[in-house]
N, C-alpha and C positions, 0 to 999 in steps of 0.2 A: 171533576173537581181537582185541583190541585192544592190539594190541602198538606200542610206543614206536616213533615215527622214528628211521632213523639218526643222526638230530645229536644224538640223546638220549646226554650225556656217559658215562651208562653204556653203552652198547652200546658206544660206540666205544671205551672201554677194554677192552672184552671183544672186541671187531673186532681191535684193534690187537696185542693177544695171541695172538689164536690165526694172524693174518694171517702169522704163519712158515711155517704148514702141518704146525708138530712137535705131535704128542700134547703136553696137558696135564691134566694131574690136575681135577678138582673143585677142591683145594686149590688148586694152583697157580694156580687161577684166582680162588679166592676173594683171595688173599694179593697177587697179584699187578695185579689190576682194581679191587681195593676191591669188588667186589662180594658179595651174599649168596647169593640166588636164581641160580644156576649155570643151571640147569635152565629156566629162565624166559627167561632172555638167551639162550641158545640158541634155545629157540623161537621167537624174536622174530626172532633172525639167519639162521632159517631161513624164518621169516614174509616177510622181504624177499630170500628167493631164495638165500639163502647154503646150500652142505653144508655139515652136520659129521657127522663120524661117531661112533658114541659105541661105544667098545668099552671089557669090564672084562676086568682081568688081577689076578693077583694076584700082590702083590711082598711079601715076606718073610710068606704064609702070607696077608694079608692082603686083600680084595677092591678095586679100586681101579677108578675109571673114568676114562677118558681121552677128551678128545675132541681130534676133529682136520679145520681147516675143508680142504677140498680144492676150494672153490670160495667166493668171495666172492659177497656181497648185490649184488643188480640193482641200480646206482646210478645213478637216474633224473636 
């Protein structure tokens, strides 16, 4: 993978989000980071050693994922 360093200004909007440890939507994330690629920044925060765990629930009928980091990126 060639996944972005930490100081890449994306990641660390998507770091500093989920860095509460509360579940957040896909959206929340999207809306929230400016980001697009959800799924992609995760891999990345998990490329440099971060959990998240990604569960789906569904809220008003509806499919919905959430992730949730329970352990930060190795910061060398």
């Amino acid at each position: 993978m060639n996944a972005a360093g930490l100081h890449s200004p994306r990641l660390q909007r998507v770091l500093r989000l989920l860095s509460d440890g509360r579940p957040h939507t896909t959206r929340d994330i999207v809306r929230k980071a400016r980001v697009m690629a959800v799924n992609a920044c995760i891999s990345e925060l998990r490329f440099h050693g971060a959990a998240i765990l990604c569960t789906r629930q569904h809220v008003d009928g509806q499919p919905r994922f959430f992730y949730t980091m329970t352990k930060g990126p190795d910061l060398k």
